[in-house]
N, C-alpha and C positions, 0 to 999 in steps of 0.2 A: 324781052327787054329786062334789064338786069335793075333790082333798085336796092344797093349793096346799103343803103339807110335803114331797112326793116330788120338787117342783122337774121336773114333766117337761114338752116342751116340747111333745108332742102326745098325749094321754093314748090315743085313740082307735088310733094308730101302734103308743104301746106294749103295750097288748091285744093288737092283731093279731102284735105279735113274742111276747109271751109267747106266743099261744096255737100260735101258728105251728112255736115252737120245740117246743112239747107235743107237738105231733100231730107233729113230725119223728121227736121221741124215740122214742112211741110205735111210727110205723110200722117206724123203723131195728130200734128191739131188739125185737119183735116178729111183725112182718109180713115184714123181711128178713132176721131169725132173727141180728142184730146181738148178740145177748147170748150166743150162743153164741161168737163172733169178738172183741169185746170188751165184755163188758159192765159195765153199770153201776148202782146202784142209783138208784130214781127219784129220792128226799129228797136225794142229790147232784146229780142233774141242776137239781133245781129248787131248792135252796139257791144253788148257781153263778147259776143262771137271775137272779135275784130280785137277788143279787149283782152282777149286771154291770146289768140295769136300772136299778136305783135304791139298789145300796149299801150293804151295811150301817149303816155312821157314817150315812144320813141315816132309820131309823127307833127309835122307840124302844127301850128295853131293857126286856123283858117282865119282871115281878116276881116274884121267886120266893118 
């Protein structure tokens, strides 16, 4: 499914970095006990994440 609004220039690339930087997260403060050294909540990780791919300003503003 195509979402020609997120303006990205290889959707498949960007998958692989999201998911890429997940599973970084993941293993850092988990599996190398990263959360003890510095940690971080996930919903920060992944609001920055989401942030640096495609932007806030370029999706909608949810209704409240």
């Amino acid at each position: 499914m195509a979402h020609p609004e997120l303006h990205l220039k290889d959707a498949e690339a960007a998958a692989r970095i999201f998911m890429g930087s997940l599973i970084s997260f993941v293993l850092t403060q988990n599996i190398l006990h990263g959360a003890a050294i510095a940690p971080m909540a996930p919903d920060l990780m992944v609001d920055c994440l989401v942030d640096t791919l495609i932007g806030r300003s370029q999706l909608p503003m949810p209704h409240r």
